[in-house]
Structures are given as C-alpha cells and as structure tokens.
C-alpha positions, 0 to 999 in steps of 0.5 A: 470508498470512492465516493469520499476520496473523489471528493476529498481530491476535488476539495484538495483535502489530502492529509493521508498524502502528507502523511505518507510523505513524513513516513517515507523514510520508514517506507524506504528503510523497508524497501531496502530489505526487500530489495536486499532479499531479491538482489539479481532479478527484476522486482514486480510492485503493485501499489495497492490504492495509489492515489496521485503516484507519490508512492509508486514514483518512490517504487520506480525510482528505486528500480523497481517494475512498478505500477498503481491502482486506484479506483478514483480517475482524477487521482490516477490522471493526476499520478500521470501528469505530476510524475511524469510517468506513461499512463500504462503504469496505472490501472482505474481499477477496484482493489477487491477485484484485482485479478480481473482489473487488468494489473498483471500477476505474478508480483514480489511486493504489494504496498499498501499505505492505507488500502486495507483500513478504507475497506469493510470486512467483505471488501478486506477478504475479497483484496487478500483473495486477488494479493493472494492469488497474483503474488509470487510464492516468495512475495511480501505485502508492506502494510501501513494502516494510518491514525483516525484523523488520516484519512477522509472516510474515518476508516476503523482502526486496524489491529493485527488480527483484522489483518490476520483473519482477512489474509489467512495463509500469511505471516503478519509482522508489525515492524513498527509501533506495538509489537515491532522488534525492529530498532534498525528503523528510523525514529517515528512519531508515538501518537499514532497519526504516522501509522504503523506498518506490517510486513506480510509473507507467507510461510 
C-alpha cells in the first residue's frame, strides 16, 4: 500500500486528491450533522490514511481537535508545510496498527476517504479492530470509498457488506449513492468516480 502511494506523490499523480476536493461539499454537509450531534464539547478526529493534510485541514478549520495519519513520510512532511499546520497533528503511522501508532484514543469521528478500499481484507480487519478499540462509545466513522480510476493501487471495489464483515459491531449507513435515503446532500456526480460515503456508528 505504501509502496504505490511513495511513488504516486514522487511522479505528482494524485487523482484521489482532486477527487477529494470535488466531493467536499459532500464532506462538509456530513460534518455539519456531526457536529450538530456534539454541539457543547470539544470533538476528537482521526483522519484516517491523511495524505498531504487537505482533509484534516477542513477538520480543524471546522474546530474540530483534529489530527492525521499516513503511513508515507513525504505526504505527512508535505501536510506539514502546505498547511501550516504543527507537525504534532500528524503521525508517520500504519492504519492497521493504530492503537500502538501513538495517535491517542478516545475519538468522536474517524474519517476515511479511501483508507479502507487500499487495504486487503486481513489489513480491513485489523484497521476496524484499532477504530474500534480507540473510539468513544458515541463515535462515528465517515467512509468514502472512491471509483476504480481514484486511486493509484487499483484497489477493489468496496460494497457494503465488505464494510459490514470487517467492522462488526457497527451500524453501516450509505449516505450517499445506492441505498442512501439522504436528499438533504448536495448534488454528486452518478459515474461512480465521486465515491459514495457511509456513515458508521454503533448501536
């Protein structure tokens, strides 16, 4: 997984990136629900696979306690520097190892925007395992998982139950795209290459 993102920021080929960018209105119409939910305490992110920051700058932004994690050094360094942001927001750190990374622990959301699609299925398990055991009882995990020509790995399509069997114990949502009963959202493209996000909780 690494491997083929160090490469992909070297060559400057970053299409999950523009992708992300399209689709923040859809990001920030969910945060807004989130934050409507935790309206009188400070709220804890975890941006999950952070790349060079774009996301977990919105997160802070928003005032949200944010911070990233990314297992690819040069992304981390660049979040750093683009931002503006102290480097104490950001961990070098493997996703499926997370309670041993050094990120802290007792979150409100996790974001993922394309984390859980680069992983295989023993590396699925083992990230739901480390969200699970860092979350807060209450807490909410916003998932997009992004069109075949996103990403530079050519992850497998993910569909519900993938999510479903790697995170037993939560309550999978779409929110978007097939099966989503959300009309409150702004528009999104229908091809698939936008993603379709997932809202995660736990009964």
């Amino acid at each position: 997984m690494g491997i083929g993102y160090a490469i992909a920021y070297r060559a400057g080929i970053t299409p999950w990136e523009k992708a992300g960018r399209q689709d923040l209105p859809t990001l920030e119409h969910l945060l807004e629900r989130e934050e409507a939910l935790r309206p009188d305490r400070v709220r804890h992110a975890i941006d999950l696979g952070c790349g060079r920051g774009f996301t977990t700058k919105v997160l802070l932004d928003r005032g949200w306690d944010a911070m990233g994690v990314d297992n690819v050094r040069q992304a981390v360094d660049v979040a750093v520097r683009r931002n503006g942001l102290d480097d104490a927001r950001f961990v070098i750190g493997d996703v499926r190892h997370l309670v041993h990374s050094g990120v802290g622990s007792r979150f409100d959301l996790f974001l993922d925007i394309g984390c859980f699609q680069s992983l295989d299925d023993a590396g699925r398990t083992l990230m739901a395992g480390g969200v699970t055991e860092l979350a807060e009882p209450d807490a909410t995990i916003l998932m997009r998982t992004g069109g075949p020509r996103a990403w530079p790995v050519r992850p497998r399509q993910v569909v519900r139950r993938d999510i479903e069997r790697a995170y037993r114990g939560w309550t999978v949502t779409a929110v978007s795209g097939v099966g989503s009963t959300d009309t409150t959202g702004p528009a999104r493209a229908s091809d698939g290459r936008s993603g379709e996000w997932f809202r995660l909780t736990r009964p």
